[in-house]
C-alpha positions as CSV (number, residue, x, y, z in Angstrom):
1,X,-57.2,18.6,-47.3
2,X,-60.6,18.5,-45.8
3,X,-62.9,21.4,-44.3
4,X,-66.1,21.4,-43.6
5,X,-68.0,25.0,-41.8
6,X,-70.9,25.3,-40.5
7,X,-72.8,28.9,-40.5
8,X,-75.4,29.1,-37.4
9,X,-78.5,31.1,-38.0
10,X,-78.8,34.1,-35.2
11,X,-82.3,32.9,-34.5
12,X,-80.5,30.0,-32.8
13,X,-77.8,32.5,-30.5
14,X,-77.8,34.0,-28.4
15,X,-78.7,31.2,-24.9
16,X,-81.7,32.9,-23.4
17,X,-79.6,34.8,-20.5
18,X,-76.1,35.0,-22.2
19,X,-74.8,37.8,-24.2
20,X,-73.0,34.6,-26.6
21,X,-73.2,33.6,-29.8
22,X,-71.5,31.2,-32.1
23,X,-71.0,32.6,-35.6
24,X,-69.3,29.4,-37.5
25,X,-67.6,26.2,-36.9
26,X,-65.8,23.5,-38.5
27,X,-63.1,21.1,-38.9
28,X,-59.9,21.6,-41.0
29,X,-57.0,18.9,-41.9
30,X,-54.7,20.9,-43.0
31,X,-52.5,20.3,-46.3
32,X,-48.5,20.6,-45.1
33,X,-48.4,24.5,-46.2
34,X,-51.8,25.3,-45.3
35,X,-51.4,28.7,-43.5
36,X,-53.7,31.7,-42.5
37,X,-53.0,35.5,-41.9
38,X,-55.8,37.9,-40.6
39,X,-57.9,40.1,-38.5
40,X,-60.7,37.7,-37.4
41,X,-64.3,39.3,-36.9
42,X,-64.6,37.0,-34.2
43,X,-63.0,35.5,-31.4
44,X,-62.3,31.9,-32.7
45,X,-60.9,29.0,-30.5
46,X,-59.1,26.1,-32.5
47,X,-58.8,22.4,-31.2
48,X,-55.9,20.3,-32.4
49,X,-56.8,16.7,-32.6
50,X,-53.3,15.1,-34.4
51,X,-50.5,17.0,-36.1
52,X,-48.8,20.2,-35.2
53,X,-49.2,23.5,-36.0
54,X,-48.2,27.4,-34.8
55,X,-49.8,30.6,-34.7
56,X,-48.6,34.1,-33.7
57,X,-50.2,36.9,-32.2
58,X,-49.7,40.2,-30.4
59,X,-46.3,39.3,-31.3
60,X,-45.6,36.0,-29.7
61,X,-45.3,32.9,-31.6
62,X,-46.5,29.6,-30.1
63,X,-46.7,26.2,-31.3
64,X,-49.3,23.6,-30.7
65,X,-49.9,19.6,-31.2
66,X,-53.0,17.6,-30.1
67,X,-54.6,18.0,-26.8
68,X,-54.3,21.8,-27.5
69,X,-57.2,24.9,-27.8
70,X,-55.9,27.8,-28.9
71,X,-57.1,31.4,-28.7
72,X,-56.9,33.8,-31.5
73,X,-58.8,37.2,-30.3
74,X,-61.3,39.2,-32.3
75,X,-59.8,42.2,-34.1
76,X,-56.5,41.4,-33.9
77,X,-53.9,40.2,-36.7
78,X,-53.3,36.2,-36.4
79,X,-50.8,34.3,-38.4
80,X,-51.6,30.5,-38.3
81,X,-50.0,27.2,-39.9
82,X,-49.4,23.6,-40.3
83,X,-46.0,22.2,-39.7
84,X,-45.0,20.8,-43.1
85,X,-43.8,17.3,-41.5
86,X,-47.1,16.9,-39.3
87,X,-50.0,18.9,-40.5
88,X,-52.6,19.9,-37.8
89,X,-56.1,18.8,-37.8
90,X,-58.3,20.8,-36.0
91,X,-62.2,21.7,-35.2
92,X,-62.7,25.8,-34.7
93,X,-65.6,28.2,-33.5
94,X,-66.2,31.8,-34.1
95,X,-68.0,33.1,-31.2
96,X,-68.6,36.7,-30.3
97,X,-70.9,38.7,-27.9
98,X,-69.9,40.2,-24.7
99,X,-70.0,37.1,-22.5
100,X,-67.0,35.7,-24.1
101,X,-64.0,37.1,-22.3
102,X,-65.8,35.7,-19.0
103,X,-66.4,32.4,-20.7
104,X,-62.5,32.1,-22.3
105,X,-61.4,33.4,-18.8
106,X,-63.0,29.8,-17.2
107,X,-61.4,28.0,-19.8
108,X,-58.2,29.6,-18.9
109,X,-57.9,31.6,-22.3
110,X,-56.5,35.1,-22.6
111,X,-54.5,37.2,-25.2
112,X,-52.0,36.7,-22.7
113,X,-52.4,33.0,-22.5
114,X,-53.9,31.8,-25.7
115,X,-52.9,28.3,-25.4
116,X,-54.3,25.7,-22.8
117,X,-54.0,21.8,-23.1
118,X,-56.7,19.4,-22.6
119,X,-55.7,16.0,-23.5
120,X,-53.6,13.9,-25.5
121,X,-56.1,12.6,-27.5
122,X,-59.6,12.7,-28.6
123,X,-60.2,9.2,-27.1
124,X,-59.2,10.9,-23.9
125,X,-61.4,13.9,-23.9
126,X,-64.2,11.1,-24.8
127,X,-63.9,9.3,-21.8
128,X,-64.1,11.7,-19.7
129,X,-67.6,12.3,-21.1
130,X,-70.2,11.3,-19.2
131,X,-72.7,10.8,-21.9
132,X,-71.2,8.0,-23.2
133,X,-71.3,5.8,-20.2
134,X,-74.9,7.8,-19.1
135,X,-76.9,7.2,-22.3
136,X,-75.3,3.5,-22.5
137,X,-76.5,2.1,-19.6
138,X,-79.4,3.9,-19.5
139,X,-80.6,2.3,-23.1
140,X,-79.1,-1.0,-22.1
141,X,-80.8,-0.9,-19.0
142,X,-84.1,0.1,-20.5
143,X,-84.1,-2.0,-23.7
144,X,-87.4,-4.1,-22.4
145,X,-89.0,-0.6,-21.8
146,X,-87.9,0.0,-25.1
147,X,-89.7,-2.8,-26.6
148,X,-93.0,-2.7,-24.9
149,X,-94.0,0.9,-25.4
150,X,-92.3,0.9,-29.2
151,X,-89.9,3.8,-27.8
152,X,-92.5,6.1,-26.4
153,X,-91.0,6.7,-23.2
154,X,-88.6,9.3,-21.8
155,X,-85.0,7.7,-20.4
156,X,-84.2,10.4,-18.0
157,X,-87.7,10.1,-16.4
158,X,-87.9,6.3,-16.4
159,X,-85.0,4.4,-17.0
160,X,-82.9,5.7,-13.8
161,X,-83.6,3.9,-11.1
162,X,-81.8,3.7,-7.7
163,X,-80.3,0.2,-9.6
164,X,-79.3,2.0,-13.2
165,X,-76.9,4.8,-10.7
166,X,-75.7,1.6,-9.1
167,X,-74.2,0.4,-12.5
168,X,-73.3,4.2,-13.7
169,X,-71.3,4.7,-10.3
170,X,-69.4,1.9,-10.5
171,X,-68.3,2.9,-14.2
172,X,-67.7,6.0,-13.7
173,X,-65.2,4.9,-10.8
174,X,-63.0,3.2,-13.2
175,X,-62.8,5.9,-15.3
């Protein structure tokens, strides 16, 4: 089993005009009876990557596989575990402040609907991120750039040029 967690300093959180902050986060790949039973301090969202796993809360038990975020509200009591045949891996965040039932709400996250699925894999979600394919091209694109000013020079002001969106377009169509 593997976690790793990540404190934030305040001093970081909250963004400028959002009541949000982001207490801890992590990853977790979970042993086959790895299990959890609490009252969180925060709201914490998990993200199943491989495996399967099941929590239960406000009385409800729900299972989950990769692709999934889950939902486990602040000051409630949550039960989660791993399946013992398939073991969930999993990033989490604690966040907290009182811009984060809004913010679940977008993602489509209640305490009545604590599970929503992405994707079916992390390659997946990747894809569908433009910064690969954006910072790609654009240091491809600008490697001679690159070169003559010994990297002082600022991609997003420089490198796209009506020709680099060309390129970017047309990848992003075969997405």
């Amino acid at each position: 089993m593997a976690t790793f967690s990540y404190g934030i300093q305040k001093q970081y959180f909250p963004v400028a005009d959002t009541d949000f902050r982001i207490a801890t986060f992590g990853f977790q790949d979970a042993d086959p009876g790895h299990w959890y039973r609490a009252i969180k301090q925060e709201h914490v969202l998990q993200y199943v990557v491989a495996g399967r796993g099941r929590f239960e809360v406000n009385g409800k038990t729900y299972a989950v596989a990769a692709g999934d975020l889950f939902y486990l509200p602040k000051n409630v009591l949550v039960y989660y575990c791993a399946e013992p045949q398939d073991p969930y891996r999993y990033y989490w965040v604690e966040i907290d402040g009182a811009a984060v039932k809004q913010l679940l709400e977008r993602a489509g996250l209640t305490a009545e609907t604590p599970v929503a699925h992405y994707a079916d894999s992390v390659i997946e979600t990747a894809l569908h991120n433009p910064n690969m394919i954006v910072h790609t091209v654009g240091a491809v694109m600008s490697i001679p750039r690159i070169e003559a000013t010994g990297g002082d020079y600022c991609m997003y002001h420089e490198v796209f040029t009506p020709s680099a969106w060309k390129i970017l377009e047309a990848l992003d169509q075969e997405k």
